[in-house]
PAMI-248117 format. One record per residue: x, y, z of N, C-alpha, C in turn. Coordinates in steps of 0.05 Angstrom, whole numbers, padded with zeros to 5 digits, always signed. Example, Ala and Ser with C-alpha at 12.3 -4.5 7.8 and 13.67 -1.06 7.14 Angstrom:
2
+00264-00114+00156+00246-00090+00156+00264-00066+00156;+00257-00045+00142+00273-00021+00143+00258+00001+00157;
//
This chain:
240
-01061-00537-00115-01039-00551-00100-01043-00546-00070;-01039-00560-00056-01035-00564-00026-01010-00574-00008;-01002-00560+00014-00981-00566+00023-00980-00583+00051;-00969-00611+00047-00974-00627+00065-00951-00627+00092;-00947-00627+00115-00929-00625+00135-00935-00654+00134;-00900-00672+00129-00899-00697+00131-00865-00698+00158;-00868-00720+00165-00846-00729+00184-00823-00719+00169;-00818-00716+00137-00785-00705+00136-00784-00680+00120;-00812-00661+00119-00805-00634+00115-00842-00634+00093;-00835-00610+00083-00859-00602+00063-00862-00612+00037;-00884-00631+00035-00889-00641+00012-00914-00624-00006;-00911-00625-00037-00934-00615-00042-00949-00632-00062;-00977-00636-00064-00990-00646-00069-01013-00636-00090;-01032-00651-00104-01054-00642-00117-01077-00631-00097;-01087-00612-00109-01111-00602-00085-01135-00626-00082;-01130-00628-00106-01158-00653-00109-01156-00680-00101;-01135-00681-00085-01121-00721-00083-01140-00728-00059;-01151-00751-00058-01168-00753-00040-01146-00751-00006;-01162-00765+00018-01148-00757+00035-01133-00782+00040;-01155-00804+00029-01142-00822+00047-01108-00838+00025;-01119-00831-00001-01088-00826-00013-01061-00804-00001;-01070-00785+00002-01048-00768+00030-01049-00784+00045;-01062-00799+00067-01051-00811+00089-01037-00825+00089;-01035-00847+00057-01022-00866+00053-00988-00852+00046;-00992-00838+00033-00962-00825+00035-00949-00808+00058;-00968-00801+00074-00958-00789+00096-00951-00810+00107;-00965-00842+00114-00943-00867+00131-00926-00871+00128;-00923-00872+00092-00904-00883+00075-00872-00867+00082;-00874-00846+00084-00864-00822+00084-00855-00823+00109;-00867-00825+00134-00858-00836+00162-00839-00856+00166;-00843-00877+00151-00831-00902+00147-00814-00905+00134;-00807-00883+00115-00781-00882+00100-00761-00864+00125;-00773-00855+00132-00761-00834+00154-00752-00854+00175;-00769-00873+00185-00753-00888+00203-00732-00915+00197;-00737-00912+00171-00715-00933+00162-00684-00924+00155;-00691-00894+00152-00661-00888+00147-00649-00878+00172;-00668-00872+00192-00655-00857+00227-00637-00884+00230;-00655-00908+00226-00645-00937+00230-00614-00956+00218;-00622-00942+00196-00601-00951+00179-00575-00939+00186;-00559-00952+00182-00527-00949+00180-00512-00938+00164;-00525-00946+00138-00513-00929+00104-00534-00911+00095;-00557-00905+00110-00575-00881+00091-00571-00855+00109;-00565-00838+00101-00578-00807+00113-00598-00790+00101;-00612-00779+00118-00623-00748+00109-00607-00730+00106;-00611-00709+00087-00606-00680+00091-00621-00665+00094;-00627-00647+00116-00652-00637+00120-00649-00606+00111;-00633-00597+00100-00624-00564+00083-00646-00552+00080;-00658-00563+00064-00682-00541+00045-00710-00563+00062;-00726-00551+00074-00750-00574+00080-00772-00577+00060;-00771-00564+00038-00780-00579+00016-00775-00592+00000;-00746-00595+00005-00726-00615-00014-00703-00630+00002;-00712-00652+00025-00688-00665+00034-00685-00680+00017;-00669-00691+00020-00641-00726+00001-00640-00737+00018;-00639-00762+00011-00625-00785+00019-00607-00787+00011;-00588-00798+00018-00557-00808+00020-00555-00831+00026;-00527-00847+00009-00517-00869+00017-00499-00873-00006;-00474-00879+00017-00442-00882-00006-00438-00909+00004;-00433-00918-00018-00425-00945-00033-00395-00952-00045;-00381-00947-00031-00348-00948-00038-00342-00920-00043;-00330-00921-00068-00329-00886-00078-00354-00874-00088;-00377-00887-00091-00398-00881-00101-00422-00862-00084;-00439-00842-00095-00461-00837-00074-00476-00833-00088;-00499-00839-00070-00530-00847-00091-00538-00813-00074;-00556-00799-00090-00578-00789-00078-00601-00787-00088;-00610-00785-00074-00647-00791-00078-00667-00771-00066;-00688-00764-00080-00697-00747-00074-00735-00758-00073;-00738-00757-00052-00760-00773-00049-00784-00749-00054;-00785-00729-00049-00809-00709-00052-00804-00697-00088;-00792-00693-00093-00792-00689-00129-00795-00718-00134;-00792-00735-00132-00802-00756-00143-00832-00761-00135;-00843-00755-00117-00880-00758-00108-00887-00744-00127;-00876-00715-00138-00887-00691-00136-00887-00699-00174;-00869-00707-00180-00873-00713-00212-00895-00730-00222;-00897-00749-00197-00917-00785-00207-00941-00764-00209;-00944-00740-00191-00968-00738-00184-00979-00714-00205;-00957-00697-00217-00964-00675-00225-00955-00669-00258;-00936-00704-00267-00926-00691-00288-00929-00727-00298;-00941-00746-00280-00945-00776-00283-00915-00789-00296;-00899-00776-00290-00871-00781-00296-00858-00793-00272;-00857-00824-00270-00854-00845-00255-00829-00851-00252;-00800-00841-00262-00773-00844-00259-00769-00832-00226;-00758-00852-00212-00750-00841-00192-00723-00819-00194;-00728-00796-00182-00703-00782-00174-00680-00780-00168;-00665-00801-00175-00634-00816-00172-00610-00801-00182;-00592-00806-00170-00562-00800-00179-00541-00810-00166;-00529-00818-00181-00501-00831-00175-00470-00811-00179;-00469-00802-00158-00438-00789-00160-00452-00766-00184;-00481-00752-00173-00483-00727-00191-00498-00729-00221;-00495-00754-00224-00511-00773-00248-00535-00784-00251;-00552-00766-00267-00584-00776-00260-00584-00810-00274;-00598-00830-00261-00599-00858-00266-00625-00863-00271;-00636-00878-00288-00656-00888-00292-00672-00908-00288;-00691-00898-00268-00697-00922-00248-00734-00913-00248;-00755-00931-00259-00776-00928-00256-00794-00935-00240;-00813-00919-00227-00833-00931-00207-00851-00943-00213;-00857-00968-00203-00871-00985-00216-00903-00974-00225;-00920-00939-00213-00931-00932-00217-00963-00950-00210;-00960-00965-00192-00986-00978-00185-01007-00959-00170;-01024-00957-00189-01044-00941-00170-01054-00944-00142;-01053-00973-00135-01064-00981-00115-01038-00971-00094;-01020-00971-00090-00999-00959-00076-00997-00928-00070;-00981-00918-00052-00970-00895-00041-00946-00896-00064;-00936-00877-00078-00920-00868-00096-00886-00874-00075;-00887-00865-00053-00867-00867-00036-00851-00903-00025;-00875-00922-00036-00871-00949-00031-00840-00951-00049;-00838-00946-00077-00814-00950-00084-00790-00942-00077;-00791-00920-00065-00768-00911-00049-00758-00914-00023;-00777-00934-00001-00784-00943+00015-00767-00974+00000;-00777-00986-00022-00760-01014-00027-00738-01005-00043;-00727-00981-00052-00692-00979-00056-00679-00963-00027;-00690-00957-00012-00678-00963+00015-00669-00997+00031;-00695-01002+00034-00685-01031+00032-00664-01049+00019;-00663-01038-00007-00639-01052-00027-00619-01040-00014;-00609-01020-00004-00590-01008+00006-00582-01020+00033;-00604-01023+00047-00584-01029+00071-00585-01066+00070;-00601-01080+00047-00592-01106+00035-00564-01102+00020;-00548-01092+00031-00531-01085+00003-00526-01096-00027;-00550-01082-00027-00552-01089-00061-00544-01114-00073;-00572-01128-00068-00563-01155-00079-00570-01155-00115;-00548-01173-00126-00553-01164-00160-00582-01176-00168;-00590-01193-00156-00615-01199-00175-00642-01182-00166;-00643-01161-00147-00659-01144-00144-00652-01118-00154;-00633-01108-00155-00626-01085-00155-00626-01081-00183;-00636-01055-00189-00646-01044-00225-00618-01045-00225;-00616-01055-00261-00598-01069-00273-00585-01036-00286;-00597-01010-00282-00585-00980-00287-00560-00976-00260;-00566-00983-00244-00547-00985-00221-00531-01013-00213;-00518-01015-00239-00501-01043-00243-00475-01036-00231;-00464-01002-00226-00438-01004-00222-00434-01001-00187;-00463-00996-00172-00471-01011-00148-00471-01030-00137;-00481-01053-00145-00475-01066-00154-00449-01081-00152;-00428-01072-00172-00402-01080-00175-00392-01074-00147;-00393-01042-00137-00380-01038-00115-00377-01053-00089;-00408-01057-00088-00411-01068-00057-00416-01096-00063;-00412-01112-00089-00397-01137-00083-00371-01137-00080;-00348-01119-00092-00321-01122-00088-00316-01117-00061;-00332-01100-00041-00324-01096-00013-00332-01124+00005;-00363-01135-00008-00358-01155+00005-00353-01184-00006;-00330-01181-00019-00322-01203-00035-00311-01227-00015;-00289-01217+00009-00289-01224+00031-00281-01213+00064;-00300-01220+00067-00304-01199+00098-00276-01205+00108;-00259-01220+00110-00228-01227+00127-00214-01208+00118;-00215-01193+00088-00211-01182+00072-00216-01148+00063;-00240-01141+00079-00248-01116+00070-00237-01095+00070;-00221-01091+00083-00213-01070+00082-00193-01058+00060;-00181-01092+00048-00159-01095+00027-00181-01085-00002;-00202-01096+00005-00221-01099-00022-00229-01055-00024;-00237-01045+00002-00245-01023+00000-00211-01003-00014;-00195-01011-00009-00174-00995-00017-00169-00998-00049;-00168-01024-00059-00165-01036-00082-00189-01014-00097;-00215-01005-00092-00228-00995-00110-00221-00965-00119;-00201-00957-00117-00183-00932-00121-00167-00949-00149;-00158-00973-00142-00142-00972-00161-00156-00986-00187;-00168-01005-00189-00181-01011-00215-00201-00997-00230;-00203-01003-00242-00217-00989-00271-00241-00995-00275;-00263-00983-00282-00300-00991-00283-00302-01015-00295;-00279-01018-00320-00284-01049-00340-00271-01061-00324;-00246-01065-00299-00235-01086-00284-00257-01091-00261;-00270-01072-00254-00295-01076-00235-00319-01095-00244;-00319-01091-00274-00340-01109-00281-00339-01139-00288;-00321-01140-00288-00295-01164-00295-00296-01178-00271;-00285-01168-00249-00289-01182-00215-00310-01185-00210;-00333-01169-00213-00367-01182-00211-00367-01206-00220;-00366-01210-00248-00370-01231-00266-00350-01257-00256;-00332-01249-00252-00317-01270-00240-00325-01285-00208;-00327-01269-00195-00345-01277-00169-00365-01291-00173;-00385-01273-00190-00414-01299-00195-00406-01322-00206;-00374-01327-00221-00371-01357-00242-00370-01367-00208;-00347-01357-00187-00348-01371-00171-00358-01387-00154;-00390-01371-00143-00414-01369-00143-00431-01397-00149;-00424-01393-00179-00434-01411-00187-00429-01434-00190;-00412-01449-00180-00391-01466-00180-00362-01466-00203;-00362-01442-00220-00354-01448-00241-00319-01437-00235;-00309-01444-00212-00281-01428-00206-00271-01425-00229;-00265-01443-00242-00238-01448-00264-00241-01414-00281;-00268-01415-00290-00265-01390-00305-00263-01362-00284;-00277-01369-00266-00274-01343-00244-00245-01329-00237;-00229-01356-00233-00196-01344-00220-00199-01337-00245;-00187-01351-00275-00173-01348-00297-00189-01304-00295;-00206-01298-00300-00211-01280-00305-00196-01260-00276;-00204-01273-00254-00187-01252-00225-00154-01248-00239;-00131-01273-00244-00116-01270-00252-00109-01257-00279;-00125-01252-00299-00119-01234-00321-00119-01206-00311;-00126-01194-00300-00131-01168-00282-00110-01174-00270;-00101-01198-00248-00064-01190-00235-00054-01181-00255;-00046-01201-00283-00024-01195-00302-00030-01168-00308;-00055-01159-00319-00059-01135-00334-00042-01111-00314;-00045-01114-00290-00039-01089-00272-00004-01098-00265;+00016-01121-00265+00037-01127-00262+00045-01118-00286;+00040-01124-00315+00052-01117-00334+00049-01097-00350;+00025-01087-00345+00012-01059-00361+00016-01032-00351;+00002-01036-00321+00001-01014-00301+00028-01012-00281;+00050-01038-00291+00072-01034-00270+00071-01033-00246;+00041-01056-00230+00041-01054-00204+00069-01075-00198;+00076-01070-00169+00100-01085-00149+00076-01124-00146;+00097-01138-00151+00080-01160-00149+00065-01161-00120;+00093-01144-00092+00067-01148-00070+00047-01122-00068;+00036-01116-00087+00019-01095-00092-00005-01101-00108;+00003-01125-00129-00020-01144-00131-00017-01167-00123;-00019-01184-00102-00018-01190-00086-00044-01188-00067;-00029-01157-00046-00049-01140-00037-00075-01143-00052;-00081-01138-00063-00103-01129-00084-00127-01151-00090;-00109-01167-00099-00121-01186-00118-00127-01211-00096;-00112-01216-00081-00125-01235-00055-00154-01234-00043;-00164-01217-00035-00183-01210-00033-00209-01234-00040;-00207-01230-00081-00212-01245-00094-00215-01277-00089;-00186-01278-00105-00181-01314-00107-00191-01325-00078;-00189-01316-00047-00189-01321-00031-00226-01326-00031;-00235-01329-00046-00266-01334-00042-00266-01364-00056;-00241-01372-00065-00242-01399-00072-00237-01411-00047;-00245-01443-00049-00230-01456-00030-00211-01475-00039;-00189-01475-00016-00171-01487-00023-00164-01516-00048;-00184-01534-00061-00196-01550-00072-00194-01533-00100;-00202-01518-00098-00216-01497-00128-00192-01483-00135;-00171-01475-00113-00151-01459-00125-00127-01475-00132;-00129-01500-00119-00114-01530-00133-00126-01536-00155;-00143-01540-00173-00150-01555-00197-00143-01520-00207;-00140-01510-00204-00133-01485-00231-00108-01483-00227;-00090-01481-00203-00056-01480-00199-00048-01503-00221;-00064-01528-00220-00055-01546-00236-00064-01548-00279;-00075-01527-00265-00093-01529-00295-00092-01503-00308;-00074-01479-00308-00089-01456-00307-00085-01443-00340;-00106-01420-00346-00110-01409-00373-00088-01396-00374;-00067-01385-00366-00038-01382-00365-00017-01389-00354;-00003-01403-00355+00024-01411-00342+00035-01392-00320;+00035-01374-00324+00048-01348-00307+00022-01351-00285;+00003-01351-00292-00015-01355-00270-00009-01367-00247;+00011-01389-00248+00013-01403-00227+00036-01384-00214;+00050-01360-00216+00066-01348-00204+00052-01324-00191;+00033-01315-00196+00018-01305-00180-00002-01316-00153;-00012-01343-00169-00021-01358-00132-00003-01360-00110;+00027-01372-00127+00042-01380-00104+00050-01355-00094;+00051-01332-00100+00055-01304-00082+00023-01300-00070;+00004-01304-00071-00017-01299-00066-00020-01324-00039;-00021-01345-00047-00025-01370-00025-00003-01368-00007;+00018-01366-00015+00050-01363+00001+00058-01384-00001;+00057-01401-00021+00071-01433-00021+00077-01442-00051;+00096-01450-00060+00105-01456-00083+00082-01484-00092;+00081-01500-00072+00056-01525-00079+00035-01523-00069;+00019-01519-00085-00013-01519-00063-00024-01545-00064;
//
């Protein structure tokens, strides 16, 4: 084994790795380093310099990552799962293991995903409740701050529920999108005993990614009757 001095502390390595494979992880390794000085949502921890983390919180969520036990496994135990955790929770996330690459390239592109905030069709489908989060924050920016408070109050299955409903919206498919946003009002008005202007609060956020057009053909059409008593507290108008 050999001990490499890289830009974010002490890496260790095979004695036998050629050099110009070290060099490639020593850039790699630079370059992860300057993407997170850069970034807005990643940090270092520089504690132990043979073991910093990365950081990055995602609503209530925090990922950490550990980029040198992850080199140090591809290289010494060919065990290609990146180093991940969510809120303390190892996640299962594999490196694509291309030989022709620096081992550090993958963690170099879930940085990237991170400060992409995690868009769903790239982001490993093990970090789905990522996902969930940082689409509900930016469900709508006029909105965010309502959306960041709201994730205290719903539930992992009401989180997955508002994903799914956003992408019907997304997709053109409103009618089922609200119907699903508004099952979640009722559930929390009549189950959880929220104050109607409490969902309201909450639940606007949401519907408000319709436009006006989309939230008229469901006021007029909707998968519950009662439904229409929640837009008109939501829109503020008895006729939309």
């Amino acid at each position: 084994m050999r001990e490499v001095d890289t830009a974010i502390g002490i890496l260790t390595l095979p004695k036998e790795l050629p050099s110009e494979r070290i060099n490639a992880e020593l850039k790699g390794i630079t370059l992860f380093k300057e993407i997170i000085d850069a970034s807005k949502l990643w940090k270092l921890n520089y504690a132990i310099a043979k073991r910093p983390i990365a950081h990055c919180r995602v609503g209530d969520l925090i990922i950490a990552l550990d980029p040198f036990q992850t080199i140090e496994n591809c290289y010494f135990e060919r065990n290609f799962h990146l180093v991940l955790s969510i809120n303390g929770r190892r996640i299962c996330v594999v490196e694509s293991h291309n030989s022709d690459v620096a081992y550090i390239d993958s963690l170099i592109s879930l940085l990237l995903l991170g400060n992409a905030r995690w868009p769903t069709e790239l982001t490993p489908m093990t970090m789905k409740e990522i996902v969930i989060e940082q689409r509900i924050i930016d469900s709508e920016l006029d909105y965010i701050s309502h959306a960041e408070k709201a994730l205290a109050s719903f539930t992992a299955e009401n989180k997955s529920d508002l994903l799914d409903a956003l992408s019907n919206i997304e997709k053109g498919n409103s009618q089922d999108g609200l119907a699903s946003i508004l099952a979640i009002a009722r559930l929390k008005y009549v189950c959880a005993g929220w104050s109607m202007s409490h969902v309201v609060n909450q639940i606007k956020p949401f519907v408000s990614t319709c436009n006006p057009k989309q939230i008229n053909q469901y006021f007029e059409n909707p998968f519950e009757p009662t439904d229409r008593i929640f837009l008109e507290n939501i829109i503020g108008i008895s006729t939309i």
